[in-house]
Backbone as CSV, one residue per row, in Angstrom:
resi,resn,N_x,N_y,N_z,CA_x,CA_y,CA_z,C_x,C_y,C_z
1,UNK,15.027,-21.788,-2.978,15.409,-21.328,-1.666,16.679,-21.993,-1.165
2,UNK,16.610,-23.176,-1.505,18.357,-23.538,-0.826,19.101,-23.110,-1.712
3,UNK,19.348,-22.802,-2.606,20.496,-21.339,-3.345,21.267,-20.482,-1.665
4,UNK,19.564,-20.063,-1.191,20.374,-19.021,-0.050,20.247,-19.499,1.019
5,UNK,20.175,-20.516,1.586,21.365,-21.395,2.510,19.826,-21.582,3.215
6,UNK,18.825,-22.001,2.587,17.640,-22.231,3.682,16.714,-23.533,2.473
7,UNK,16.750,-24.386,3.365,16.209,-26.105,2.823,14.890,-25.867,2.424
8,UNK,14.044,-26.495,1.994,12.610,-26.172,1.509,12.205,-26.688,2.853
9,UNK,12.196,-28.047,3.859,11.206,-28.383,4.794,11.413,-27.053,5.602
10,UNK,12.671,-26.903,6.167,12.572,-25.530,7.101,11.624,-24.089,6.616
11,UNK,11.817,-23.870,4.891,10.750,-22.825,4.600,9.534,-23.232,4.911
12,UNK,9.169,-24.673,4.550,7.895,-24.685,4.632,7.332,-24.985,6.257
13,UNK,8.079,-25.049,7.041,7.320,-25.044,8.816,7.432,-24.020,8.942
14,UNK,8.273,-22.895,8.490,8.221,-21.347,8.995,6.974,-20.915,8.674
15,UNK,6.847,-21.175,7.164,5.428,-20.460,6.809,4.063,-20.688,7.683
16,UNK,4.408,-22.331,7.644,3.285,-22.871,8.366,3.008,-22.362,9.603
17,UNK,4.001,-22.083,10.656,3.671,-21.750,11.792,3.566,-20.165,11.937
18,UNK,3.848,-19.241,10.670,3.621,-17.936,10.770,1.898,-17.869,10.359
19,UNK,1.593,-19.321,9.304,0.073,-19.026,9.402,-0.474,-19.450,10.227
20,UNK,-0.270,-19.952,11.385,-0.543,-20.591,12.321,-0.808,-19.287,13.315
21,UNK,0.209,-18.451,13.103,-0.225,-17.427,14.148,-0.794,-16.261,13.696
22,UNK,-1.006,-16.582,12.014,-2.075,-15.365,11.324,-1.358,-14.021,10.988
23,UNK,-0.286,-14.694,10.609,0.603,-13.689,10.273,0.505,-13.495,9.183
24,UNK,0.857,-14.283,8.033,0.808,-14.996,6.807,-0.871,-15.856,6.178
25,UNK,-0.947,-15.116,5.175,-2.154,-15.673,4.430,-1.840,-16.432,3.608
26,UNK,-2.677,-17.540,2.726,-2.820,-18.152,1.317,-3.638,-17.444,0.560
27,UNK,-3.718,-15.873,-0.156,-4.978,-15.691,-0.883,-5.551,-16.502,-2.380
28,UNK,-4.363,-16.885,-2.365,-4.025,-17.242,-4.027,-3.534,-18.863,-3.914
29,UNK,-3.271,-19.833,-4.527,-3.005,-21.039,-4.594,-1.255,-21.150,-4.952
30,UNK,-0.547,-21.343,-4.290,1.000,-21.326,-4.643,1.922,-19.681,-4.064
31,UNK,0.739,-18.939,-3.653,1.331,-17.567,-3.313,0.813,-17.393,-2.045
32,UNK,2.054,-16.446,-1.040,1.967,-16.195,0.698,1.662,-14.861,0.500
33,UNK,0.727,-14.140,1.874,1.006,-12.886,2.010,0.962,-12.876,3.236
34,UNK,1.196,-11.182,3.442,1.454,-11.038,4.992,-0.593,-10.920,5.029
35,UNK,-0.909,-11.019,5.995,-2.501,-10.877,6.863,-2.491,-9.450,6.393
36,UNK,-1.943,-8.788,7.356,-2.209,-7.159,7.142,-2.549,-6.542,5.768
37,UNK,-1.492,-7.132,4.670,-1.754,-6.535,3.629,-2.983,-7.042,2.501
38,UNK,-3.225,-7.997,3.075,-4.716,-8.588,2.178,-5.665,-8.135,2.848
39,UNK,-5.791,-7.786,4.287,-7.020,-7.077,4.849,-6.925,-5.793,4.224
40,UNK,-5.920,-4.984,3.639,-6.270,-3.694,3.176,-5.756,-3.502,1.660
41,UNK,-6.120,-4.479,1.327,-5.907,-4.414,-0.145,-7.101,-3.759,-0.503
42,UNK,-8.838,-4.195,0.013,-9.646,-3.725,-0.783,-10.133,-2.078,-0.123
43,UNK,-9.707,-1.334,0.748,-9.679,-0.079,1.408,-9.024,0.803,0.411
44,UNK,-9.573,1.365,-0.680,-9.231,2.672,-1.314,-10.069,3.854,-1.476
45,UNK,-8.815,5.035,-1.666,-9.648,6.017,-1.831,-9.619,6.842,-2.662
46,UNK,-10.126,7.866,-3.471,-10.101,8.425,-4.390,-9.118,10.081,-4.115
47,UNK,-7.898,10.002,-4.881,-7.786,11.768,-4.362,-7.802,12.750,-5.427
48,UNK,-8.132,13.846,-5.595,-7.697,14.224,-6.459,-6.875,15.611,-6.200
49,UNK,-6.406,15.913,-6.837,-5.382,17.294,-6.817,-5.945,18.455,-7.028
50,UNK,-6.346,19.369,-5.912,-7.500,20.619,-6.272,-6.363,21.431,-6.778
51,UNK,-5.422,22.044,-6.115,-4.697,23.389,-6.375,-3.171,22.812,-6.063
52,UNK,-1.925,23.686,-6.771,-0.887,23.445,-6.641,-0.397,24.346,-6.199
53,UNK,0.652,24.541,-5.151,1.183,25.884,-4.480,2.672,25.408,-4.174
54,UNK,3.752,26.397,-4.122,5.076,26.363,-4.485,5.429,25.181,-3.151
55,UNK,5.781,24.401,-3.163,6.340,23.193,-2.135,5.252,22.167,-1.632
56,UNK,4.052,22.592,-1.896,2.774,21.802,-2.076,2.017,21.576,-2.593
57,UNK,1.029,20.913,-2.160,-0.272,20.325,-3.256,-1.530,20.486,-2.005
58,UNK,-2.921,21.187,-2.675,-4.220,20.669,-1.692,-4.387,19.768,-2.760
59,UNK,-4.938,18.857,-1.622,-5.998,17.469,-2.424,-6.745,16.730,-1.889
60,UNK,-7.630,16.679,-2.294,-9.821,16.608,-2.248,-9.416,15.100,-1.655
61,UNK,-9.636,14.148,-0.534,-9.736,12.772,-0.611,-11.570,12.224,-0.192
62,UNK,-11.530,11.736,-1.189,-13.329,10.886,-1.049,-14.282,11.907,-1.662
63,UNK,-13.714,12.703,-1.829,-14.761,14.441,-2.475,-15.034,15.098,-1.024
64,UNK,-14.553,14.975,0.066,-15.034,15.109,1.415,-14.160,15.316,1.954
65,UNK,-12.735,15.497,2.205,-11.802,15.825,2.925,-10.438,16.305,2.377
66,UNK,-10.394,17.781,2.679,-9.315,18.725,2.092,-7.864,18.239,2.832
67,UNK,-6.806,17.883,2.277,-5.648,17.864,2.738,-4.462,18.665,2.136
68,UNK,-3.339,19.002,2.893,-1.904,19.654,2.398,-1.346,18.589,2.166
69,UNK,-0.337,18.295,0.771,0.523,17.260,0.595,1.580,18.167,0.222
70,UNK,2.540,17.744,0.606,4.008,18.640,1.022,5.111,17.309,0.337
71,UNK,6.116,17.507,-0.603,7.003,16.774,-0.810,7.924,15.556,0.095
72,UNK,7.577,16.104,1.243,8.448,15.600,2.470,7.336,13.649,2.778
73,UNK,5.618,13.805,2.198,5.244,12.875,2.402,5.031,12.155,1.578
74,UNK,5.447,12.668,0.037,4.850,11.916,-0.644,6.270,11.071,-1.610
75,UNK,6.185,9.886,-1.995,6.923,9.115,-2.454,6.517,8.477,-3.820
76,UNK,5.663,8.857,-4.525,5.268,8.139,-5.844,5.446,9.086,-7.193
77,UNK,4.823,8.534,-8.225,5.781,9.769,-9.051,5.417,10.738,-9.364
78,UNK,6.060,11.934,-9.778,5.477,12.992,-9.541,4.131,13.493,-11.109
79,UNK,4.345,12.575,-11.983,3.465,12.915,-12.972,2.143,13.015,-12.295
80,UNK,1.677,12.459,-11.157,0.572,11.964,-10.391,0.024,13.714,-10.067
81,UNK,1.424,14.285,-9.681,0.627,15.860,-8.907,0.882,16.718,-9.927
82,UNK,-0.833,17.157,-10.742,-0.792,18.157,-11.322,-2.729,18.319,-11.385
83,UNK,-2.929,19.762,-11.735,-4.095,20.237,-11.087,-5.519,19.405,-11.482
84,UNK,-6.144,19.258,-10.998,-7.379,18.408,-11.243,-6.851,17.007,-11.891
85,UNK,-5.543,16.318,-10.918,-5.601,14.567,-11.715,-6.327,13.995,-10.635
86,UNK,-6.779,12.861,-11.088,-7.637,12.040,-10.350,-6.683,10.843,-10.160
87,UNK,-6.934,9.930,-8.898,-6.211,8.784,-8.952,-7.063,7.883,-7.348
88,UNK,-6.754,6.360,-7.721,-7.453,6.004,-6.482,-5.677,5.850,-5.696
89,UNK,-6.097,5.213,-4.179,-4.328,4.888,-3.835,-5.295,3.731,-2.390
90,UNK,-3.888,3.376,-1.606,-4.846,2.122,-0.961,-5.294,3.303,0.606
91,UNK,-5.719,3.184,1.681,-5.789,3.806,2.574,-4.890,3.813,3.523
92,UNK,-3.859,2.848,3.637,-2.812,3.015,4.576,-2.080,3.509,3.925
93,UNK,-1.701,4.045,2.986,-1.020,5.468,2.242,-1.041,6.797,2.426
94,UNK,-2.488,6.853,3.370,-3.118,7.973,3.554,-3.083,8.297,4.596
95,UNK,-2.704,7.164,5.804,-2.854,7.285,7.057,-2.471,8.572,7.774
């Protein structure tokens, strides 16, 4: 870290006082995360791809809820959308 113009004691009170305000987790021994993203690490859901239609996709989430996925929302790769694939993803993906 001092490469980019920041001392190790100053990294290490930042961290400290971002876990201080529960911003920042320890899940792991030597590794930080943000709070938010370790509370929804274990929240997934299953989707799968029922039907494909010219600029969209329906797809099944949980076996229980039909959705439209439209190019405009989706950002991962496209090998993923094709008819009956299965895949899990986290739930704030889905939001």
């Amino acid at each position: 870290m001092e490469l980019e113009g920041y001392t190790l004691p100053a990294m290490k009170g930042t961290i400290g006082r971002l876990m201080k305000e529960g911003l920042v987790t320890k899940p792991e021994t030597e590794r930080y995360a943000a709070t938010s993203a370790v509370k929804a690490a274990g929240k997934t859901s299953e989707i799968m791809i029922e039907k494909i239609y010219p600029g969209s996709a329906v797809m099944v989430i949980d076996d229980k809820y039909r959705a439209r996925l439209t190019p405009h929302d989706y950002n991962s790769p496209p090998k993923l959308i094709k008819k009956n694939r299965r895949f899990r993803t986290q739930r704030s993906c889905i939001a």
